[in-house]
C-alpha positions in Angstrom: -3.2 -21.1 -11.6 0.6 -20.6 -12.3 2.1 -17.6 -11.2 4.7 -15.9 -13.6 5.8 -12.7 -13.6 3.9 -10.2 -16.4 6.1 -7.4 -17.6 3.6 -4.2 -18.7 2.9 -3.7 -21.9 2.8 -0.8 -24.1 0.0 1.9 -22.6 -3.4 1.8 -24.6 -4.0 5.3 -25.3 -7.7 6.8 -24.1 -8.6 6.9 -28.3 -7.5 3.3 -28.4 -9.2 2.1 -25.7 -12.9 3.6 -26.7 -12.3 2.3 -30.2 -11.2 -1.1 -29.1 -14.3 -1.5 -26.1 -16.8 -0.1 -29.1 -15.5 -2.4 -31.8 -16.0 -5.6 -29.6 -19.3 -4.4 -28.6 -20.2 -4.3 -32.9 -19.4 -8.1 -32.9 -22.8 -9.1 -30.8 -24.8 -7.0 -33.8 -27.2 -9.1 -35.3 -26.2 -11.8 -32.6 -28.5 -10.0 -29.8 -30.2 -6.3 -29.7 -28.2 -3.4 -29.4 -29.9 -2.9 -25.5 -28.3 -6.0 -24.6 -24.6 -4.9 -25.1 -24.2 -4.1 -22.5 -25.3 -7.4 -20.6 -21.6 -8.4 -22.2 -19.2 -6.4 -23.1 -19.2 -4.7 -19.3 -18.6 -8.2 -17.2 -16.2 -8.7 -19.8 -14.3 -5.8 -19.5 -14.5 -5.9 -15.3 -12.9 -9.6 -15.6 -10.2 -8.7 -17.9 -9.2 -5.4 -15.9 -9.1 -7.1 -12.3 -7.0 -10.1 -13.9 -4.8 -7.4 -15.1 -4.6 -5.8 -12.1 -3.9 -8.9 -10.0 -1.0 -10.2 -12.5 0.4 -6.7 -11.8 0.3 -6.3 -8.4 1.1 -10.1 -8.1 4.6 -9.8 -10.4 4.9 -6.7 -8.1 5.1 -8.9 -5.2 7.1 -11.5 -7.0 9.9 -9.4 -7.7 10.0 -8.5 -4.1 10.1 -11.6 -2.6 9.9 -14.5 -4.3 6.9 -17.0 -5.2 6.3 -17.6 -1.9 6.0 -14.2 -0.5 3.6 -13.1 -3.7 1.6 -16.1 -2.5 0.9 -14.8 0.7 0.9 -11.4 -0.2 -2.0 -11.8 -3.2 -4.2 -13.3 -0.1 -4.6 -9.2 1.0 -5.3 -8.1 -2.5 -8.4 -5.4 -2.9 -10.1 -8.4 -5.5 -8.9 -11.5 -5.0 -9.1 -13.8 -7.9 -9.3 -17.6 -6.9 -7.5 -20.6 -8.5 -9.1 -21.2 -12.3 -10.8 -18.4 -12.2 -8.3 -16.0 -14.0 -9.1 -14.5 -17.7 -6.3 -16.7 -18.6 -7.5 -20.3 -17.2 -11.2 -19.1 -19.4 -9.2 -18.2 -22.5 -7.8 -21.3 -22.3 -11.2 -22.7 -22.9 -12.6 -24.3 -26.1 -15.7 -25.8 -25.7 -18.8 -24.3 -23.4 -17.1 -21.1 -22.8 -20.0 -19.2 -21.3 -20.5 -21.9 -18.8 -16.7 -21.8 -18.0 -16.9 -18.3 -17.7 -20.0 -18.2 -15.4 -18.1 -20.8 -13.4 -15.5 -18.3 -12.9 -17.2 -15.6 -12.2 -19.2 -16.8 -9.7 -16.0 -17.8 -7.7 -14.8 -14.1 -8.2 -17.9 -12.7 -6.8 -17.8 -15.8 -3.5 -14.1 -15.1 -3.5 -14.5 -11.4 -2.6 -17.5 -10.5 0.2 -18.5 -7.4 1.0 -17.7 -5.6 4.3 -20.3 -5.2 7.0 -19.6 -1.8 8.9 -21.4 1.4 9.5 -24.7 -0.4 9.4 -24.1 -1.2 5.7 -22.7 -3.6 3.1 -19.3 -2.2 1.4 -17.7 -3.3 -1.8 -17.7 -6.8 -2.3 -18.5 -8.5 -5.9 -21.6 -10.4 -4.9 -23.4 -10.5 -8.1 -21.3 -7.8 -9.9 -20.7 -9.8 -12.9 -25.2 -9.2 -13.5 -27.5 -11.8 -14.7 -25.7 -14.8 -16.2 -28.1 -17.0 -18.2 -27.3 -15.5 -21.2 -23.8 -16.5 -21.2 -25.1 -19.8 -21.2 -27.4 -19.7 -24.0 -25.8 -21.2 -26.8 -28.3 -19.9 -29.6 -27.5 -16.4 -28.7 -24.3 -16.8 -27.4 -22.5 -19.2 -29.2 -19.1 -20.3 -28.2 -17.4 -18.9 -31.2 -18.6 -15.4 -30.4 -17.7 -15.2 -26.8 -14.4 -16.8 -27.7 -14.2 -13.8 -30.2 -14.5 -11.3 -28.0 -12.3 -13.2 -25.4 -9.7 -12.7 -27.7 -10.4 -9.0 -28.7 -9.9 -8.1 -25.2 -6.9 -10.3 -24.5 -5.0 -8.1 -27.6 -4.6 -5.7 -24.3 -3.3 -5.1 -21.0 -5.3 -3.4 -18.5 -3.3 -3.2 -16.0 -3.4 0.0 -13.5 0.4 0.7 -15.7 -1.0 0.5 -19.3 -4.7 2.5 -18.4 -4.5 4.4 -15.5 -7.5 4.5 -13.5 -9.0 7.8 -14.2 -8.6 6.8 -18.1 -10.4 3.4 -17.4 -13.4 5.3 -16.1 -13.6 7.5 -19.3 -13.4 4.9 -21.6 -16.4 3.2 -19.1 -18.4 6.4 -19.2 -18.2 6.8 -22.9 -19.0 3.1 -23.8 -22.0 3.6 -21.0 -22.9 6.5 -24.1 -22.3 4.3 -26.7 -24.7 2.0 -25.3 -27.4 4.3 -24.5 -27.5 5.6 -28.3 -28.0 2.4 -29.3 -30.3 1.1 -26.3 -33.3 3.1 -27.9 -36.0 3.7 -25.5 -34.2 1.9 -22.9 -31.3 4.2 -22.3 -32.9 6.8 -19.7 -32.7 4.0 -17.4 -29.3 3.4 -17.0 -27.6 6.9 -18.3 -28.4 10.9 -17.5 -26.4 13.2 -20.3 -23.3 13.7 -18.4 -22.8 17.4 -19.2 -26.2 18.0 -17.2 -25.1 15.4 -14.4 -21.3 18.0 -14.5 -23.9 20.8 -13.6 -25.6 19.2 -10.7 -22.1 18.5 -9.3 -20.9 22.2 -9.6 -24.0 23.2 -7.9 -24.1 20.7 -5.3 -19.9 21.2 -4.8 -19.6 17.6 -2.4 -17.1 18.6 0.3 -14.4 15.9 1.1 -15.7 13.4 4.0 -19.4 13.8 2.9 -22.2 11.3 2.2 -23.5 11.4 -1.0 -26.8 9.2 -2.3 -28.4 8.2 -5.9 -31.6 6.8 -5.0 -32.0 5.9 -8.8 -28.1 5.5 -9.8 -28.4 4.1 -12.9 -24.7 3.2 -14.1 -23.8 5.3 -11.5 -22.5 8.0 -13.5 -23.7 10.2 -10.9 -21.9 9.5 -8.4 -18.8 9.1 -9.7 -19.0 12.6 -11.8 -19.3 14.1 -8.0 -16.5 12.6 -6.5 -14.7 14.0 -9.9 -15.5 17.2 -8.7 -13.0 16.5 -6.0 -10.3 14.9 -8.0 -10.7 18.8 -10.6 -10.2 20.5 -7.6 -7.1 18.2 -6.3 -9.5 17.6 -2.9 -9.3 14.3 -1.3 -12.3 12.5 -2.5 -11.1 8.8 -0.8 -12.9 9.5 2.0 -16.5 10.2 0.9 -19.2 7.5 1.6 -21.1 6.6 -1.6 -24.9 5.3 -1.1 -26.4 3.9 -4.4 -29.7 1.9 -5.0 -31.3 0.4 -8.2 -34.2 -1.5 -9.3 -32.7 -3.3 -12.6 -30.4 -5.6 -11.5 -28.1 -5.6 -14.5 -27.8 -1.9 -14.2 -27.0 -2.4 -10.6 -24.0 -4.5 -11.4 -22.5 -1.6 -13.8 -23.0 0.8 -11.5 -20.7 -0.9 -8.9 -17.9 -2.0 -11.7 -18.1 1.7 -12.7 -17.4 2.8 -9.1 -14.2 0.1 -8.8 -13.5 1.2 -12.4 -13.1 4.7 -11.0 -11.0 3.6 -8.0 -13.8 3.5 -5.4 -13.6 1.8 -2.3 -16.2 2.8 0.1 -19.5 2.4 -1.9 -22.6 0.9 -1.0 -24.8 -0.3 -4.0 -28.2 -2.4 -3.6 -30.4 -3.5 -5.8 -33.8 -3.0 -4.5 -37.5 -0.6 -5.5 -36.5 2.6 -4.1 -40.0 3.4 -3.5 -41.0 -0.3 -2.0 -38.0 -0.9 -0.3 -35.2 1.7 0.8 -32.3 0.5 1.1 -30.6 2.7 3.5 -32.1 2.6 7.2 -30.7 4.3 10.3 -33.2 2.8 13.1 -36.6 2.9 12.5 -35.8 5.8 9.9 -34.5 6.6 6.7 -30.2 6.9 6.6 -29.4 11.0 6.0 -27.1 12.2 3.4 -25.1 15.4 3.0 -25.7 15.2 -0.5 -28.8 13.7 -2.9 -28.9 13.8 -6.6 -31.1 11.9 -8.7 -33.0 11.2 -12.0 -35.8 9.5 -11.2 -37.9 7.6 -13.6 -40.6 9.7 -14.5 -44.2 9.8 -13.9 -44.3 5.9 -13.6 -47.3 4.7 -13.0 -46.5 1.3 -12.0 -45.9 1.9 -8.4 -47.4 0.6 -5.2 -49.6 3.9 -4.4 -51.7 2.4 -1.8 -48.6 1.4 0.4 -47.1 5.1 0.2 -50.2 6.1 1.5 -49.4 5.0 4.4 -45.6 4.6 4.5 -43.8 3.3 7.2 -40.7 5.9 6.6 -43.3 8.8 6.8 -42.0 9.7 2.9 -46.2 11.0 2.0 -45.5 13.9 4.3 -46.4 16.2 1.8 -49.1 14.2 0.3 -49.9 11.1 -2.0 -48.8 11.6 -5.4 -51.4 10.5 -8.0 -51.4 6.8 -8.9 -49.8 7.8 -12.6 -47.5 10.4 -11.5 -44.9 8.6 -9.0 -42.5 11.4 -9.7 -43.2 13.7 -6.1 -42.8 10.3 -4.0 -39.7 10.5 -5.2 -39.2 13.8 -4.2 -40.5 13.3 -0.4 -38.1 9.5 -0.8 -35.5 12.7 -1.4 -36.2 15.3 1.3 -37.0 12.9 3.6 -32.9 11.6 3.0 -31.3 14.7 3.6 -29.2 15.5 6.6 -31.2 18.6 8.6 -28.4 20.6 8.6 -26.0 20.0 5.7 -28.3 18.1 3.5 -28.9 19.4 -0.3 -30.1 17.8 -3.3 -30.2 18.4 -6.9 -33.0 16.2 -8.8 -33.7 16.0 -13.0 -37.1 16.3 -13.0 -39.4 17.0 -16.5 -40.9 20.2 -16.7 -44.3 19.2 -15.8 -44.2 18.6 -12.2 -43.4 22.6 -11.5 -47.1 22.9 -13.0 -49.3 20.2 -14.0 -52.4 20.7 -11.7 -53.1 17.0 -10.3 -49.8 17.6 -8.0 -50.5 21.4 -7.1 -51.4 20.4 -3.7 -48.1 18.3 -2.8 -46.1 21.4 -5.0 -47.7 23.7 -2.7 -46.9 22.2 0.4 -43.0 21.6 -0.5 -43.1 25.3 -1.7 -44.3 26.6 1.8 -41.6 23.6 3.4 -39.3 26.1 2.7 -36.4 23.7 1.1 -36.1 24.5 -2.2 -33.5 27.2 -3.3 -33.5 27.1 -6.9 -35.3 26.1 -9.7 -33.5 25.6 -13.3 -35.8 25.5 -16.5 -33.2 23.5 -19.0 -33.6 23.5 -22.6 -35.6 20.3 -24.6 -33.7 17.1 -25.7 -31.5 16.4 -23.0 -33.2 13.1 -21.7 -32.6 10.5 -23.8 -34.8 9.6 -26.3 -37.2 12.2 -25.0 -38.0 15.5 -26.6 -39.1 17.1 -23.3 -37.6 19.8 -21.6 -36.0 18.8 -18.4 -35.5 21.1 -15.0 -33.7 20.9 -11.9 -35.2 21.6 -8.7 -32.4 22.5 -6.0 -33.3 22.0 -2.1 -31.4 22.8 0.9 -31.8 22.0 4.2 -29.5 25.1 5.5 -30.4 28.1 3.5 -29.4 31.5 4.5 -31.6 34.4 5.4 -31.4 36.2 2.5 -33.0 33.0 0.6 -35.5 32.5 3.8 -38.9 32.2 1.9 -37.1 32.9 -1.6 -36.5 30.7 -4.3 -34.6 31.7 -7.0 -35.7 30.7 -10.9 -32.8 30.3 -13.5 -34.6 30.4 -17.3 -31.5 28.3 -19.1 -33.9 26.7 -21.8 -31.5 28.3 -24.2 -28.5 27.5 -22.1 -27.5 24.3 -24.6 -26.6 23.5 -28.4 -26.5 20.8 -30.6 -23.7 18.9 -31.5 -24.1 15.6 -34.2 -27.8 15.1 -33.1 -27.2 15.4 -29.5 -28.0 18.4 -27.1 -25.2 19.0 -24.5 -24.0 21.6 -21.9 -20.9 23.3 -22.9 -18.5 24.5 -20.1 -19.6 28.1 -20.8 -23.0 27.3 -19.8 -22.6 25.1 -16.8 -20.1 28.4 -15.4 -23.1 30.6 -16.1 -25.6 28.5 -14.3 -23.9 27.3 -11.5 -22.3 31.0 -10.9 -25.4 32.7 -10.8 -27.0 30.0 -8.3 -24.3 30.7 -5.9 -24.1 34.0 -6.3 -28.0 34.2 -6.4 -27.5 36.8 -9.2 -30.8 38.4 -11.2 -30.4 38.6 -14.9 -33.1 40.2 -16.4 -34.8 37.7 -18.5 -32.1 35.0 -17.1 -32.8 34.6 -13.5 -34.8 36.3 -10.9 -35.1 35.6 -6.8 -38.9 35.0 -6.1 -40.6 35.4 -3.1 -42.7 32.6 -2.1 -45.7 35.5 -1.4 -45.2 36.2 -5.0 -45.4 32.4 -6.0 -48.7 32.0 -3.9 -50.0 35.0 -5.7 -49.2 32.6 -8.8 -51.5 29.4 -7.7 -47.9 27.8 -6.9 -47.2 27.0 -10.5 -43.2 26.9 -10.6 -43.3 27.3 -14.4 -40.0 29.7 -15.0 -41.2 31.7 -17.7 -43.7 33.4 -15.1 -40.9 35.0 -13.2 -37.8 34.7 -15.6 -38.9 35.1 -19.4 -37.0 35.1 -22.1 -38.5 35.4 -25.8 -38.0 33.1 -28.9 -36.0 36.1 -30.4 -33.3 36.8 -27.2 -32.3 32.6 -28.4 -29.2 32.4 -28.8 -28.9 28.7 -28.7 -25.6 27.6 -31.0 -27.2 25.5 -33.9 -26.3 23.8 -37.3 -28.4 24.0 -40.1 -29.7 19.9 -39.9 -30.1 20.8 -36.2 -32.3 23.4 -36.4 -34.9 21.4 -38.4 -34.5 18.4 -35.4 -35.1 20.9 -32.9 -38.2 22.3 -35.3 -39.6 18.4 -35.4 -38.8 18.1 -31.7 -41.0 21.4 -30.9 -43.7 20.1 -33.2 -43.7 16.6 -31.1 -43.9 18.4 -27.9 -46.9 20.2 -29.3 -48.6 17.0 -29.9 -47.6 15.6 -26.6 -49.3 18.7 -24.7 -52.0 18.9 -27.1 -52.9 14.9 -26.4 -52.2 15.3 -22.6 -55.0 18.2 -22.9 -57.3 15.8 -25.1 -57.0 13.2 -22.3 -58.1 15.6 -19.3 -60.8 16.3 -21.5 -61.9 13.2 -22.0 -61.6 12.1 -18.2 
């Protein structure tokens, strides 16, 4: 590749940059389904930033010393970017442009390891760019389309100067969005609504220097929303060790371009079955974090139940989950990660597993553990594509005395409105949540401390509304007109949904 010195160009503005990333995206529709978007547009955008980023660090180095210097100089560079594999030598391309652009990113990735320390791989772009046949499939990726959306990105400079980092991981985590709205019922896989993910962070509050772990990262928008904690609060967040590990290998690959995206450095990402194969060993047991947080997939039923039975990492300790409810190994996969004296975790779980029957045993168990702290009942709608109502069961590994054999339930079902079809958090009721968890405050109808005598008296069943009730007519849930009959027809399909869960027990 020629080196030349790049002078900036004019800043793309956060607006322009969302509507520029979502109107490539449109050019694939009715070329490939809207769930495969992102199989695209997101290598796309990772080649184009770090070829933006190397020109400018490189005409950095060029105006300091000469070609020569920059030469040597570009040799130490965070992502090195080899000889004809720059967005420039592809663009240059006219005929079997997927293939030249597999070519090159395959160098990228050979051309950039990943550092072995600490018993674990860090960084490195092996396999970051995801799954590459379809760049190379002519009938649905023609070379007139990528070379299309080659040029749609080359229109702008993404350089460090022109979109700061913090702005780059905004205009990643809304096009992450974009995608999941589209994705249909694929999007829960990849995405958690960020406003509930903001409230897991605020309750968690990482510390800088900690560990922090996604067993089921998705996109990793986890992770990065609790290292944005720091960066509110002006903390140094540089130094905190990210752990991350996902089935789907495509997903994996976002996840780790949305942690170098956001400036991280120090993550480890691997693409493996949590439940199968954890990732993260420290001897002949599982690695401990200071912090979990997690969505799992829920109530899979396609998982190896036989093996956890017997489990090698001790993760049954509180019992086998049923074979079509997977979601309590992933609590003990959880627990069992957590550091014994500053671990805490905060996992999305559905309602369901603080009551359904066929888990009371394992429930009951965990209760008398001792490790959970707080349970949060959250409102319906705010997994996607899912009217269920989600919760949040809070453990820590360091309670004080006063929460010694307490937990304390926060009723928030109405603790969310709707805003063009979507349910959200707004900052009012994130601040409400997450103050009375740390202050451990009652509110009468709100919240309530429970002893765990009192939840024994109560067969164990979690379910918030027998401690903290609050009736349909104390709602005050913020709601337009058009939302209020979604929310009626999403009440009416969670009727059905208990109603045939009921028929099926029945019927056993």
């Amino acid at each position: 590749m020629e080196y030349k010195y790049r002078t900036p160009d004019q800043p793309i503005s956060l607006d322009e940059l969302k509507s520029f990333l979502w109107g490539a995206a449109t050019r694939l529709r009715g070329q490939i389904d809207a769930a495969g978007y992102k199989e695209y547009i997101f290598p796309l955008l990772f080649f184009k930033r770090i070829s933006d980023v190397y020109d400018e660090q490189f005409s950095g180095f060029l105006a300091e010393g000469g070609a020569e210097y920059a030469g040597m100089q570009a040799e130490e560079l965070a992502i090195r970017i080899p000889d004809g594999a720059h967005w420039d030598d592809v663009r240059e391309v006219t005929e079997n442009v997927g293939q030249r652009l597999v070519e090159a990113f395959i160098a990228i990735e050979q051309a950039n390891p990943g550092e072995e320390a600490d018993g674990r791989i860090i960084g490195g772009l092996d396999g970051i760019f995801g799954p590459k046949d379809g760049w190379t499939n002519k009938a649905k990726m023609p070379d007139h389309i990528i070379t299309s959306l080659i040029e749609d990105f080359s229109r702008y400079n993404l350089s460090l100067a022109a979109c700061p980092a913090d702005e780059m991981g905004q205009a990643y985590e809304y096009l992450v969005g974009k995608f999941a709205d589209d994705a249909g019922n694929t999007a829960q896989e990849f995405y958690t609504n960020r406003t509930v993910v903001d409230l897991m962070a605020e309750i968690l509050q990482p510390k800088p220097g900690e560990s922090i772990y996604d067993p089921t990262c998705g996109s990793g928008g986890m992770l990065v929303k609790c290292l944005d904690f720091l960066r509110k609060k002006g903390e140094p967040w540089q130094g905190v060790k990210v752990f991350g590990q996902e089935i789907n290998a495509l997903t994996s690959a976002i996840a780790r371009m949305n942690l170098y995206l956001n400036g991280v450095e120090d993550f480890s990402i691997v693409r493996e079955d949590t439940l199968a194969h954890p990732a993260f060993i420290d001897g002949s047991k599982l690695r401990k974090f200071d912090i979990v947080l997690a969505n799992p997939p829920y109530s899979i039923k396609t998982w190896n139940r036989e093996a956890f039975m017997n489990d090698k990492w001790g993760r049954n300790f509180l019992g086998t989950p049923p074979q079509g409810r997977a979601d309590y190994a992933f609590m003990q996969h959880i627990i069992a990660s957590m550091n014994s004296n500053t671990g805490r975790c905060a996992i999305l779980f559905p309602h369901g597993v603080l009551f359904r029957d066929e888990e009371k045993e394992i429930r009951k168990n965990l209760i008398l553990q001792d490790d959970i702290e707080c349970v949060i009942g959250l409102g319906p709608n705010l997994f996607y594509n899912s009217p269920m109502e989600a919760c949040i069961i809070i453990c820590n590994k360091n309670k004080t005395s006063e929460m010694k054999n307490r937990i304390l339930m926060i009723n928030a079902v109405h603790e969310v409105i709707r805003k063009n079809g979507e349910s959200l958090l707004l900052d009012k009721h994130i601040e409400k949540i997450s103050s009375t968890y740390h202050e451990k405050r009652e509110i009468e109808g709100f919240s309530k401390v429970t002893s765990l005598d009192e939840i024994k008296e109560k067969d164990y069943n979690l379910n918030i509304s027998l401690y903290a009730y609050k009736g349909f007519l104390e709602i005050s849930e913020e709601v337009l007109h058009d939302d209020a009959i979604e929310n009626w027809q999403n009440s009416a399909a969670l009727t059905k949904q208990a109603y045939n869960e009921l028929m099926a027990l029945i019927n056993q």
